[in-house]
Backbone bond lengths (Angstrom), bond angles and torsions (degrees), N, CA, C in turn:
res aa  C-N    CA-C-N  psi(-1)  N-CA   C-N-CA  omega(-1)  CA-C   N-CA-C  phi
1 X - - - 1.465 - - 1.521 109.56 -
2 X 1.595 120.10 132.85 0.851 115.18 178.92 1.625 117.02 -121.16
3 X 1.759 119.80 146.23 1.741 102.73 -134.26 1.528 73.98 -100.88
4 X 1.465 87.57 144.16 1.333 98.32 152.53 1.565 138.42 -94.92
5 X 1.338 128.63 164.17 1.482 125.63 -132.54 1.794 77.76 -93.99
6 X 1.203 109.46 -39.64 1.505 113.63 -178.47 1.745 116.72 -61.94
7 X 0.952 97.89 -26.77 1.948 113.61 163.15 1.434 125.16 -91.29
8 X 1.469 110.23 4.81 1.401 119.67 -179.17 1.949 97.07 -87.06
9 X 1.248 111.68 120.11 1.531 91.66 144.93 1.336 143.56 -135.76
10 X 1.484 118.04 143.25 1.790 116.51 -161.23 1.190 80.53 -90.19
11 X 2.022 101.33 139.13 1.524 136.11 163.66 1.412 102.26 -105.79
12 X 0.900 119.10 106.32 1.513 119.31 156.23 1.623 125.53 -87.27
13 X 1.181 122.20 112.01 1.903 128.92 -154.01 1.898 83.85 -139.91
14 X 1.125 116.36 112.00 1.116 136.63 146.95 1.467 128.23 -80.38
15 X 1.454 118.82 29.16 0.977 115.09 -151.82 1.886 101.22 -84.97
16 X 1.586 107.36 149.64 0.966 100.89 153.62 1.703 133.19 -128.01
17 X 1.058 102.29 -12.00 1.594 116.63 169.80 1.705 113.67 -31.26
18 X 1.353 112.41 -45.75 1.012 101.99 -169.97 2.185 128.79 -67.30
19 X 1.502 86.78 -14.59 1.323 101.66 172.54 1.790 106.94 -117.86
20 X 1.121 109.22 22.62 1.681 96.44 171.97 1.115 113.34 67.81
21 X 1.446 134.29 9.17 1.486 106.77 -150.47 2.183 76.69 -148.11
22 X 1.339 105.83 107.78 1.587 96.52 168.37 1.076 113.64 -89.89
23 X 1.478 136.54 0.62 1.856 103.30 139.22 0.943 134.19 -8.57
24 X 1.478 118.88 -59.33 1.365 115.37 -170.88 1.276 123.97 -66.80
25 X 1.360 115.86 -20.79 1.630 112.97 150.70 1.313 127.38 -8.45
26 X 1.328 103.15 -82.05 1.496 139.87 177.23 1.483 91.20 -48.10
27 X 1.370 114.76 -74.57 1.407 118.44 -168.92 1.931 121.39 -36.51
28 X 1.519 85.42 -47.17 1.750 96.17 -174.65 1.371 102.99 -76.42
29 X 0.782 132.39 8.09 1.871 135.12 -168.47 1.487 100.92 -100.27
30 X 1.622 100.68 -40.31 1.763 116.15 -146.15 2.113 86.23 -89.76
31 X 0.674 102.21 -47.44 1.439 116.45 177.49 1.463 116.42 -57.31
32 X 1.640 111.72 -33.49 1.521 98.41 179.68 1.201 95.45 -124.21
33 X 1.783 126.89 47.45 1.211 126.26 133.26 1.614 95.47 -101.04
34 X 0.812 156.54 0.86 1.677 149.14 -127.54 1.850 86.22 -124.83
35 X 1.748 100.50 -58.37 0.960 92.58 -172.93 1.560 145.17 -76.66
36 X 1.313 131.13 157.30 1.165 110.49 168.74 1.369 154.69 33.05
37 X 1.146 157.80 0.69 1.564 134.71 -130.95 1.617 110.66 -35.50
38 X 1.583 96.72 147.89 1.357 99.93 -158.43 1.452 98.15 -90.95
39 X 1.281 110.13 -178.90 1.532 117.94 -172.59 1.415 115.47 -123.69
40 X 1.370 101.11 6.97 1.555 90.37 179.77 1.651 108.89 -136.25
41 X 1.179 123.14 -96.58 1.941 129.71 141.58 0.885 103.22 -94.68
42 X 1.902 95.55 167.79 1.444 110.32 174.64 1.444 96.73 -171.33
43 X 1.537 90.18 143.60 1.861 100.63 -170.58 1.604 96.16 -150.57
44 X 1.601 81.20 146.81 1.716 104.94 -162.51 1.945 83.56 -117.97
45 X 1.406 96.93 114.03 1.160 113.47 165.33 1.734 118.05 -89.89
46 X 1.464 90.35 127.85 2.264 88.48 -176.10 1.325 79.54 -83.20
47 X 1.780 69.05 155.90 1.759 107.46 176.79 1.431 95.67 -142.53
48 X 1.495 110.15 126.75 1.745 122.19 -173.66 1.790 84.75 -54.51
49 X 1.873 112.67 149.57 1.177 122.06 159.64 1.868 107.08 -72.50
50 X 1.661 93.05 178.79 1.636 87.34 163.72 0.870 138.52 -86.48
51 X 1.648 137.39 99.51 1.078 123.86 174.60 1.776 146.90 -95.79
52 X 1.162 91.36 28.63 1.662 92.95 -160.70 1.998 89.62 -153.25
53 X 0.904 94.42 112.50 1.873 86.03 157.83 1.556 145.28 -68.30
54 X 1.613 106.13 -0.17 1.612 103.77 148.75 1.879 90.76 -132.09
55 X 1.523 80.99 140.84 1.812 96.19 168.15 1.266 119.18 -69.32
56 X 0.860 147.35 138.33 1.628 160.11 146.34 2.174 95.36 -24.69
57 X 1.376 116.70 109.28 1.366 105.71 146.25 1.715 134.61 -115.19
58 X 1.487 87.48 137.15 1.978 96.39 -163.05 1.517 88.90 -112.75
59 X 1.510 108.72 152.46 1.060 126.33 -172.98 1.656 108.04 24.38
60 X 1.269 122.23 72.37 1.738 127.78 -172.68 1.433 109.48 26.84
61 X 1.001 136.65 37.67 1.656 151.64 173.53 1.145 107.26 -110.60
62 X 1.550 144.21 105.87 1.689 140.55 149.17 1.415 92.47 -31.68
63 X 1.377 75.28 135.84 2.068 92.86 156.14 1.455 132.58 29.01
64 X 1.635 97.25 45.71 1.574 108.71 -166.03 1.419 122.71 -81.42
65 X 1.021 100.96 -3.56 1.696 123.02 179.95 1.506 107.64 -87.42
66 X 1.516 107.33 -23.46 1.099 108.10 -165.18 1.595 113.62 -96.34
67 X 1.679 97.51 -43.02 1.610 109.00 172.26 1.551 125.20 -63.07
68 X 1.753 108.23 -30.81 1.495 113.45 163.91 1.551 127.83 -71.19
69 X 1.465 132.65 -10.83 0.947 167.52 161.64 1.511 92.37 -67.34
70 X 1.165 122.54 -77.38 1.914 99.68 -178.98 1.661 114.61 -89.08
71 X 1.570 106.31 -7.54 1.419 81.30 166.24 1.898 118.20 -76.57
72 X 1.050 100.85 -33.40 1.318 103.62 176.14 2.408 113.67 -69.47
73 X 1.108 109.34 -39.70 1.578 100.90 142.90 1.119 120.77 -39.95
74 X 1.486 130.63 -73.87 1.265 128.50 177.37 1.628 127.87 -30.64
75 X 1.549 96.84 -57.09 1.605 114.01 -171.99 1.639 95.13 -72.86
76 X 1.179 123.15 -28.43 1.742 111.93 174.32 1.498 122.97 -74.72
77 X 1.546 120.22 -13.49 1.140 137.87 -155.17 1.937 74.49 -108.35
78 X 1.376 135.84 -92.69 1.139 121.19 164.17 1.438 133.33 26.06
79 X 1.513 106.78 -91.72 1.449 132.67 155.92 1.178 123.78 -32.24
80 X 1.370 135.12 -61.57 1.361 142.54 156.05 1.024 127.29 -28.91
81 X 1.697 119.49 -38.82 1.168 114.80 -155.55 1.515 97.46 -127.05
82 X 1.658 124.33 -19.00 1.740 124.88 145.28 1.384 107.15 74.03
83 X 1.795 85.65 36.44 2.323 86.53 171.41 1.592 130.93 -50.06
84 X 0.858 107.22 128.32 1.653 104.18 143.49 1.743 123.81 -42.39
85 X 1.181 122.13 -77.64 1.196 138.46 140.58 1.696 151.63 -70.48
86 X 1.097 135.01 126.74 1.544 120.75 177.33 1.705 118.07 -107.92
87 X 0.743 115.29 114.63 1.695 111.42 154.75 1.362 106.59 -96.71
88 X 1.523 109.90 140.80 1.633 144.80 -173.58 1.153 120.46 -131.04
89 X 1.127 126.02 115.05 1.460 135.39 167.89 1.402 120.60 -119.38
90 X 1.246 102.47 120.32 1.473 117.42 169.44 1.700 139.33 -108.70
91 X 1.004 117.92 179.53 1.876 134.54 30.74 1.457 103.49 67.54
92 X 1.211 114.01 162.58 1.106 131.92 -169.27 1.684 97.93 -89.43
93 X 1.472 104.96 -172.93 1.883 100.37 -152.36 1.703 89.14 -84.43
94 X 1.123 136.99 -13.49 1.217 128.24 -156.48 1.605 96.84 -76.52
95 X 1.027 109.07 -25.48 1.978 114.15 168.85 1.126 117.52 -40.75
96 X 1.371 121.29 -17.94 2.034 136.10 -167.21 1.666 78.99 -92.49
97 X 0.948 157.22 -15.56 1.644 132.03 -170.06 1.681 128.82 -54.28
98 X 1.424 92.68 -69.29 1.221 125.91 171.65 1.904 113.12 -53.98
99 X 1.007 109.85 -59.98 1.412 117.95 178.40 1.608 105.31 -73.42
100 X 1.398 134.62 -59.50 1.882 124.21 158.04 1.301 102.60 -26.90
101 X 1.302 110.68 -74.60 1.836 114.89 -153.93 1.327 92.34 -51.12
102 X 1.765 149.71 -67.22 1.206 138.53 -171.00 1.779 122.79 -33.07
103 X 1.666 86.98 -58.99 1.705 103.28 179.08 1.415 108.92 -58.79
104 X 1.229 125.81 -26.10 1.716 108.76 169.63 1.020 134.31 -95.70
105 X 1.729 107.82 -3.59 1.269 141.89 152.01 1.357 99.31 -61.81
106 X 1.448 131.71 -84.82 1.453 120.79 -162.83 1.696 114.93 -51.71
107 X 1.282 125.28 -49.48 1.444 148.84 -141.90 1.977 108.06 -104.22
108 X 1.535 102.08 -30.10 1.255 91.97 -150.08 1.782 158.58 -28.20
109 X 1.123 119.53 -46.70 1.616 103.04 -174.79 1.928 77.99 -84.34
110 X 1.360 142.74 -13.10 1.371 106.72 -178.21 1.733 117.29 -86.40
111 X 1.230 97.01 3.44 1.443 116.19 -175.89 1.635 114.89 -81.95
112 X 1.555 117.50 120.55 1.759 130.07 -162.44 1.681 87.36 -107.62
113 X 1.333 133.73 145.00 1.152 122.17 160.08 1.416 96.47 -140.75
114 X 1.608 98.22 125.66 1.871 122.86 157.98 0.902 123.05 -52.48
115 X 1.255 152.74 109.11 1.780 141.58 171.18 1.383 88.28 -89.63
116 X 1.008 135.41 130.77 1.366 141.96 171.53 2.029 105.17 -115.57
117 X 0.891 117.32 87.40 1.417 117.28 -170.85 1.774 115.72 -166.70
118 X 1.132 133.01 144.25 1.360 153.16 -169.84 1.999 92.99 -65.30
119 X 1.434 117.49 -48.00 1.428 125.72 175.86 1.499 122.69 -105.81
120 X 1.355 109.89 170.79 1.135 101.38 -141.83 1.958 72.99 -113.33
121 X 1.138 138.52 8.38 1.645 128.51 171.50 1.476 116.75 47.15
122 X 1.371 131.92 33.01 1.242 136.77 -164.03 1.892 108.84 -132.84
123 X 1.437 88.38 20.01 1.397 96.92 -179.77 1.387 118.04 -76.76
124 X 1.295 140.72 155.00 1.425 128.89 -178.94 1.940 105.10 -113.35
125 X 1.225 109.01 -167.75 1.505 109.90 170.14 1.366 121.76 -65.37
126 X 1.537 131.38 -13.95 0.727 138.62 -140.68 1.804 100.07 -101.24
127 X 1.388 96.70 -36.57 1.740 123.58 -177.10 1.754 109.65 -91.94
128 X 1.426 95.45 -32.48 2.106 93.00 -171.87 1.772 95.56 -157.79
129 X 1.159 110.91 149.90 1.639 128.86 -179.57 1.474 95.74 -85.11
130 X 2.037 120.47 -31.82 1.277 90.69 -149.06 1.505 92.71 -111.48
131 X 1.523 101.65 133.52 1.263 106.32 -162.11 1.879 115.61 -75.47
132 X 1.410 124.37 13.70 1.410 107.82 148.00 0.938 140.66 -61.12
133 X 1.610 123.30 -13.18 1.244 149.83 177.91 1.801 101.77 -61.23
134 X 1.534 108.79 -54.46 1.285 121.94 -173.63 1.223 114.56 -98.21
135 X 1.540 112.31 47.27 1.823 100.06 -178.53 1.453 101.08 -97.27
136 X 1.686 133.94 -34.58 1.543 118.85 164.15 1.507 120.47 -61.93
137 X 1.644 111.46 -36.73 1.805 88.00 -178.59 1.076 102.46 -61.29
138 X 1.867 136.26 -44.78 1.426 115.09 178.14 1.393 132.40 -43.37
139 X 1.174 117.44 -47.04 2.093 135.01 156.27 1.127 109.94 -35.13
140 X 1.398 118.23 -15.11 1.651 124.23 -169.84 1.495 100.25 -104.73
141 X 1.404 106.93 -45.69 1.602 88.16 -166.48 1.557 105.68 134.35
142 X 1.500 113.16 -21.19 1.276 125.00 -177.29 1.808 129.40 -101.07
143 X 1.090 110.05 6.20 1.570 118.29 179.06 1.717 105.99 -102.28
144 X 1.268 84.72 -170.05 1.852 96.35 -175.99 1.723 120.33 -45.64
145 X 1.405 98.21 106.89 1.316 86.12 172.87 1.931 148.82 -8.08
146 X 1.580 102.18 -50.28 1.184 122.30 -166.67 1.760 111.91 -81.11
147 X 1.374 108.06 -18.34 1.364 121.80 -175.79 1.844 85.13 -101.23
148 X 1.273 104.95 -55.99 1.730 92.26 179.75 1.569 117.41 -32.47
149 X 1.377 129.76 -51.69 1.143 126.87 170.51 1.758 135.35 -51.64
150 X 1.167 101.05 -2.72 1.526 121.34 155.97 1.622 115.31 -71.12
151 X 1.715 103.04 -32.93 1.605 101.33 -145.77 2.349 77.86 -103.04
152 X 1.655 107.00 114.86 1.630 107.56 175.74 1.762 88.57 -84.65
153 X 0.714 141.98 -54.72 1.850 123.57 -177.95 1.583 101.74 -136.70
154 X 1.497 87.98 129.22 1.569 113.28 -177.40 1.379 97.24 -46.71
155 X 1.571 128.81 158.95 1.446 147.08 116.83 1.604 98.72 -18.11
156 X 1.514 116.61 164.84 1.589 128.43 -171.30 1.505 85.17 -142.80
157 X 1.491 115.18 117.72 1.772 104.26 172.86 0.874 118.06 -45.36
158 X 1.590 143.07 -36.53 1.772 139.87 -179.10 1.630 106.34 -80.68
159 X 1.375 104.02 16.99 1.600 97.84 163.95 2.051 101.95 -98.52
160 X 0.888 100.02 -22.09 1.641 104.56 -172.93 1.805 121.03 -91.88
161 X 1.048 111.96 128.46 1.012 124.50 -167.31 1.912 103.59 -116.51
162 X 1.194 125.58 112.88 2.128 114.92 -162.01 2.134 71.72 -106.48
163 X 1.346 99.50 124.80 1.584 116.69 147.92 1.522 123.54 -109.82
164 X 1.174 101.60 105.13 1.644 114.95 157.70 1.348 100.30 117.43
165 X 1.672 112.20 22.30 2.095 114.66 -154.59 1.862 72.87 -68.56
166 X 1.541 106.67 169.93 1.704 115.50 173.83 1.815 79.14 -133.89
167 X 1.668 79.10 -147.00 1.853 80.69 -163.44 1.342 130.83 -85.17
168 X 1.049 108.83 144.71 1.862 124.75 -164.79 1.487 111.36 -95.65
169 X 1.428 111.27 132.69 1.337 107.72 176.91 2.203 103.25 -76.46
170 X 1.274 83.59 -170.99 1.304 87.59 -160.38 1.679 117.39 -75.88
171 X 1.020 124.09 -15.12 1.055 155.93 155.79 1.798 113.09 -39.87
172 X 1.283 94.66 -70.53 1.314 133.67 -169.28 2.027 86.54 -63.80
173 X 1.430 100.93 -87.48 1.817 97.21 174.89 1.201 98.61 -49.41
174 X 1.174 173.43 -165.89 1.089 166.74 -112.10 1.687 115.46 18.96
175 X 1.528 108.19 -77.17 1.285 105.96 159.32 1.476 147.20 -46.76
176 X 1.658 96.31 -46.30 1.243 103.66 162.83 1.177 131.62 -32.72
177 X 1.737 107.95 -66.15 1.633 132.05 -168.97 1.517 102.45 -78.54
178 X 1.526 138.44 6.03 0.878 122.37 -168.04 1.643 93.60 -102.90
179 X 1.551 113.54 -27.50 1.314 118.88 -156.38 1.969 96.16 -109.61
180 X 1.161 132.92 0.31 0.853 158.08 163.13 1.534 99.82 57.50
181 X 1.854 95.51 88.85 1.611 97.55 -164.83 1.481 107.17 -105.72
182 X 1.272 124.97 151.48 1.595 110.97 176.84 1.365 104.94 -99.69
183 X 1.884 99.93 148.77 1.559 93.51 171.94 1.656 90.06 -157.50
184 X 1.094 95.89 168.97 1.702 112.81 -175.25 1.384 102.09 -134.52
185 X 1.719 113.79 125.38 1.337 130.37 -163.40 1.877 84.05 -92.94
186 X 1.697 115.85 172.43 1.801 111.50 -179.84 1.170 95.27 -75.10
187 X 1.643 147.08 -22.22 1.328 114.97 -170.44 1.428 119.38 -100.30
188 X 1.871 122.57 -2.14 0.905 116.39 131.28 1.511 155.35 -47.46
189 X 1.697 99.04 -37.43 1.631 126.34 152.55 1.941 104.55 -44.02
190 X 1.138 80.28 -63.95 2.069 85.46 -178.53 1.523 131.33 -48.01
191 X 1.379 94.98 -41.49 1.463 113.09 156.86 1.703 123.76 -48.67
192 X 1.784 92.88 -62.42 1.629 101.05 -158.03 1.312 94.25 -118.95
193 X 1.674 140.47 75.08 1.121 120.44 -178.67 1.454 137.76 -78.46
194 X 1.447 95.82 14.57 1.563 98.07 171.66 1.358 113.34 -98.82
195 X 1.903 108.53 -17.48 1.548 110.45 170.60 1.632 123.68 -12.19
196 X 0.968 114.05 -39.20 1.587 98.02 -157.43 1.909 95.92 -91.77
197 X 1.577 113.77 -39.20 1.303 102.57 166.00 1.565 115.58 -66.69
198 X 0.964 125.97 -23.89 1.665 106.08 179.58 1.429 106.65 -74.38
199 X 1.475 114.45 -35.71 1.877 100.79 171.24 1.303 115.38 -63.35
200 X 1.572 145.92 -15.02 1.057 156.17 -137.91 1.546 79.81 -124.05
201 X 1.197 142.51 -59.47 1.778 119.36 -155.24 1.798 86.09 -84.05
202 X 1.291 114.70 -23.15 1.750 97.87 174.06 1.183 131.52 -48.82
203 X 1.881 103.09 -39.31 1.246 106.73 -172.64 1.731 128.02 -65.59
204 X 1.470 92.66 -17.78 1.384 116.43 -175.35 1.405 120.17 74.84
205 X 1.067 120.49 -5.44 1.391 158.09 -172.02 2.319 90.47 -63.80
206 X 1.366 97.29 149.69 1.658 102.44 -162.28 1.613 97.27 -126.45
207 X 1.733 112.61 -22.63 1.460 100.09 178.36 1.567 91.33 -128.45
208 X 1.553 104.15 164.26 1.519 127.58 -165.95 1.557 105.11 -127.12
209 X 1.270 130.64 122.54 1.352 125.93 173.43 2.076 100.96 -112.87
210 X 0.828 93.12 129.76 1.893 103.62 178.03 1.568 106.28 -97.30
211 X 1.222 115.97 128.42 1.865 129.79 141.17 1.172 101.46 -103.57
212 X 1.223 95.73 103.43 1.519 112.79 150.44 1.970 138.08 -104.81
213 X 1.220 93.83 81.53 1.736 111.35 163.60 1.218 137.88 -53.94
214 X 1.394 123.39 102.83 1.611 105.50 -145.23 1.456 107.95 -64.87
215 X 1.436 113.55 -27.14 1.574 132.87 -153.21 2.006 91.24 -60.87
216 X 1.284 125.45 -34.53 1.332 118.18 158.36 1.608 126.32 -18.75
217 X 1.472 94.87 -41.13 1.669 91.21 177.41 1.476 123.34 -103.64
218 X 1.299 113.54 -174.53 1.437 111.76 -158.77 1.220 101.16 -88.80
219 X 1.499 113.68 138.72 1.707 138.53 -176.28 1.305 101.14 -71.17
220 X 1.415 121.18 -44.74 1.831 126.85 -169.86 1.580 92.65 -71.68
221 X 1.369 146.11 -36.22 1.359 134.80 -163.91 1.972 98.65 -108.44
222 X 1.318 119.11 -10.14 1.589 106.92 -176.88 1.513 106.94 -132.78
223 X 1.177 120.72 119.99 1.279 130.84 -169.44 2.090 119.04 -58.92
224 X 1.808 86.85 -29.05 1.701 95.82 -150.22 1.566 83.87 -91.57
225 X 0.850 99.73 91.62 1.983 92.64 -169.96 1.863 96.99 -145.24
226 X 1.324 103.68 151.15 1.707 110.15 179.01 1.305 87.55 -72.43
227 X 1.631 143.52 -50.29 1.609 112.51 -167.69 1.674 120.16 -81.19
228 X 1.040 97.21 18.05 1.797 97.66 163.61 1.318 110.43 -114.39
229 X 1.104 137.99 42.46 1.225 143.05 -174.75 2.074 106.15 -91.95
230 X 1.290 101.90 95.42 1.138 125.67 -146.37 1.870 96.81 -53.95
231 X 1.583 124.86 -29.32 1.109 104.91 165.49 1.655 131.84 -110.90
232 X 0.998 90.60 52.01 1.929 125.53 178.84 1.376 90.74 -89.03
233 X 1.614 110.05 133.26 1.206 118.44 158.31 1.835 119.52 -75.89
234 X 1.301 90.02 148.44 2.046 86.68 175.02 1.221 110.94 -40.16
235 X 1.125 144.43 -55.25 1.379 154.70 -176.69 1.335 117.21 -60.33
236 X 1.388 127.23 -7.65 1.538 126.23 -151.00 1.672 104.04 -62.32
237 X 1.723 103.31 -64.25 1.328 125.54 171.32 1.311 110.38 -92.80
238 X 1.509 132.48 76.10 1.397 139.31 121.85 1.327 111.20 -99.91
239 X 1.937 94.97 131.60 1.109 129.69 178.92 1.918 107.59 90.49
240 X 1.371 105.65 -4.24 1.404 115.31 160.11 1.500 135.87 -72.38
241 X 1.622 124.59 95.50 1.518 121.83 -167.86 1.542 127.86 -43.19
242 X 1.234 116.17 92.25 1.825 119.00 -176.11 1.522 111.99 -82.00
243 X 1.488 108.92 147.97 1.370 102.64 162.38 1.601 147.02 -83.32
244 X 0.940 140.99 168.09 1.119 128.69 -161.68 2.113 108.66 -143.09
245 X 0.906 85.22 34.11 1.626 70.49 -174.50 1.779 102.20 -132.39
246 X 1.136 119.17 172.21 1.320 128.03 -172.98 1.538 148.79 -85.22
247 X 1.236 148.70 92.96 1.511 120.05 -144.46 1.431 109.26 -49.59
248 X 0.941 131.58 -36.76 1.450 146.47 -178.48 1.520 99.09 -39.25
249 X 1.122 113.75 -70.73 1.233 134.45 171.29 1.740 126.35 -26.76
250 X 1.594 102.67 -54.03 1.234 123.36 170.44 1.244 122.03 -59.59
251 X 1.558 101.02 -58.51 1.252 108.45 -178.13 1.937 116.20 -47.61
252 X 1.296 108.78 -60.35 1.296 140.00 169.18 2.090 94.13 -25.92
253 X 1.139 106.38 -69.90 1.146 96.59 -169.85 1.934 143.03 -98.47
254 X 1.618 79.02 16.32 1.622 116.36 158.23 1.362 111.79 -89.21
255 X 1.380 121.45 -51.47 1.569 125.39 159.14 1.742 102.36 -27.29
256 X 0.964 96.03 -82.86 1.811 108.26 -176.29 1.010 113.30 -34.40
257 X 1.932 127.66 -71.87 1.000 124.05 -162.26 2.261 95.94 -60.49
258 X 1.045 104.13 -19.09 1.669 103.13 -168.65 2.014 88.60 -55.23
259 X 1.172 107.99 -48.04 1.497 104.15 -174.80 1.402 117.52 -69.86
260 X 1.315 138.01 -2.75 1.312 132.76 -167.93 1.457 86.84 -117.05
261 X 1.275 119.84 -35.53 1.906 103.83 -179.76 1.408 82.84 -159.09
262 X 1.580 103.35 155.92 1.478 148.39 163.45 1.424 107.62 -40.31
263 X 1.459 130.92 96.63 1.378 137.81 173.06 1.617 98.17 -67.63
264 X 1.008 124.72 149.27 1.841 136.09 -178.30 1.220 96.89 -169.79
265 X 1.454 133.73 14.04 1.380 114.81 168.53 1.531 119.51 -138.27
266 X 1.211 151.16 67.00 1.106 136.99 -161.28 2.332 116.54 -110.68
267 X 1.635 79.66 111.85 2.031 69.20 -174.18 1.660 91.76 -110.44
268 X 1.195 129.06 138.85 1.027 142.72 167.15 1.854 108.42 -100.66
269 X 1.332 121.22 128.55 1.490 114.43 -175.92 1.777 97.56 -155.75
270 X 1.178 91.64 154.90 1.763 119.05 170.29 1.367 107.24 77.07
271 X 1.550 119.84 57.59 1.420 135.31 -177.00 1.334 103.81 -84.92
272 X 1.720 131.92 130.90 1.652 98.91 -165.93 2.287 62.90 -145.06
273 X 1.443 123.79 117.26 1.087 133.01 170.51 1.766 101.35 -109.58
274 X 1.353 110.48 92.95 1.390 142.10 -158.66 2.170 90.09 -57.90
275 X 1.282 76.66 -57.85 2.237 82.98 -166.14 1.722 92.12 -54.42
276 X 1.329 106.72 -61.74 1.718 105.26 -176.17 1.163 124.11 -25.32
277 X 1.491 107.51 -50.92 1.481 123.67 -158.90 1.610 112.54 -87.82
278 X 0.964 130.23 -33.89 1.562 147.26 152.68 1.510 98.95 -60.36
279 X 1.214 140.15 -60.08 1.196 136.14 171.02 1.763 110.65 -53.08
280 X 1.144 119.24 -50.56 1.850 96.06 161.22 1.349 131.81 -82.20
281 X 1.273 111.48 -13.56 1.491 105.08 149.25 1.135 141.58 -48.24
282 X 1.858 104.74 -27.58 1.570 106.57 -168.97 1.641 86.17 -98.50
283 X 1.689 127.15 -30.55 1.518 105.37 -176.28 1.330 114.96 -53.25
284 X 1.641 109.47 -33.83 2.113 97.07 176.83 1.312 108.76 -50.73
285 X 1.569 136.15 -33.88 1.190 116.84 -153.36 1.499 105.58 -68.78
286 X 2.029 126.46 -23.96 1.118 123.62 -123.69 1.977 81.25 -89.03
287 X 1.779 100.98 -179.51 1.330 94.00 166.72 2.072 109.06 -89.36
288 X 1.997 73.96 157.21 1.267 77.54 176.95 1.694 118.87 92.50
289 X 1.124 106.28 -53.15 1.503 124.83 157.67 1.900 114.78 -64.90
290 X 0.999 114.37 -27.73 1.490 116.16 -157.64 1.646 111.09 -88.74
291 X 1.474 109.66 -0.16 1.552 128.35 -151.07 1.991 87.02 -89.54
């Protein structure tokens, strides 16, 4: 099957609740002007701004009232419109819910999905409040109930393939090795660069869905990154897993996997354009602007 551009649809989710951090506001805005114009639909899902300086937490989740509220927007906007394919732009990674859970809904056991990200997102409440951390165990079947009800059939760990994951706390390997997940760290990529297509024609699998996290790549070579966040102390992220691999790189091997199976899923999340965002901060101050 070949998708059509008219069955493609761009989600645009600026969300930031799910990582605490409304940068990404700014960020998800800046990103889906950057990108593309789409070719088929496209829907801009609201996301409440910030208004309060501590979030409300329900069931040990930041702002969970708030993130189910557009994940469930999202998944209605979805439905309506009954893609073939999704492109997603975000927002923080928890934006992949709604649009994953569909695609393994429409596609499933022929469905391969890329995690393309520095983490492995399989964290529960127990490890992080903010639920981007936990947007694959939810895809799995294993997070908060109430977001579970988005997901009609879990992800299968041998559907997932993590490119460029670096190091995992123990927790994190824990899960992994229990569910016996494959992943390729970048200097394995460097080694074997066809790795990720030879796991991909294994699967036998005909369509490919991508998470793509920008934080995967390297902070010293990409500016728009959460660890350059210009008023972060030096210390902020020690002992925090960074990525290390290249857009060049990425791109290169999304191309590929595009030739071994049918891409229909692409979410891009955690866009943080440092000058932008300081630059609309200072337009609130101006007059006229500040209203």
């Amino acid at each position: 099957m070949s998708i059509s551009p008219s069955r493609t649809l761009r989600l645009n989710i600026a969300q930031w609740q799910g990582s605490d951090r409304p940068d990404y506001l700014i960020g998800g805005r800046v990103l889906a002007a950057l990108a593309p114009a789409a070719s088929g639909p496209e829907v801009t899902i609201d996301v409440p701004p910030s208004a309060a300086a501590v979030r409300p937490v329900t069931d040990s989740i930041a702002s969970k009232a708030d993130l189910l509220t557009i994940a469930e927007r999202a998944m209605t906007a979805i439905r309506q419109h009954q893609p073939q394919a999704i492109v997603t732009l975000g927002g923080d990674c928890l934006v992949d819910l709604a649009p994953m859970a569909y695609l393994n809904e429409q596609y499933g056991d022929d469905l391969a999905i890329l995690w393309v990200d520095a983490h492995p997102d399989i964290a529960g409440t127990t490890q992080m409040r903010n639920a981007h951390a936990h947007v694959l165990g939810m895809l799995m079947g294993e997070g908060d109930p109430d977001f579970g009800r988005l997901v009609k059939r879990p992800i299968r760990p041998e559907q997932v393939l993590y490119v460029g994951l670096t190091e995992t706390t123990p927790y994190e390997t824990e899960f992994l090795d229990q569910r016996q997940m494959q992943r390729l760290s970048p200097e394995q990529i460097a080694q074997s660069p066809d790795a990720v297509v030879s796991w991909l024609r294994q699967t036998g699998t005909t369509k490919v869905a991508v998470h793509f996290d920008l934080d995967v790549l390297d902070a010293a070579r990409y500016s728009f990154l959460l660890f350059n966040d210009p008023a972060a102390a030096a210390s902020t992220w020690d002992g925090v897993a960074q990525g290390r691999m290249r857009l060049e790189d990425i791109a290169r091997i999304l191309q590929q996997a595009n030739e071994v199976a049918e891409v229909v899923g692409l979410a891009i999340a955690e866009y943080l354009p440092w000058d932008a965002i300081q630059l609309a901060k200072a337009l609130r101050t101006l007059p006229l602007l500040n209203r």
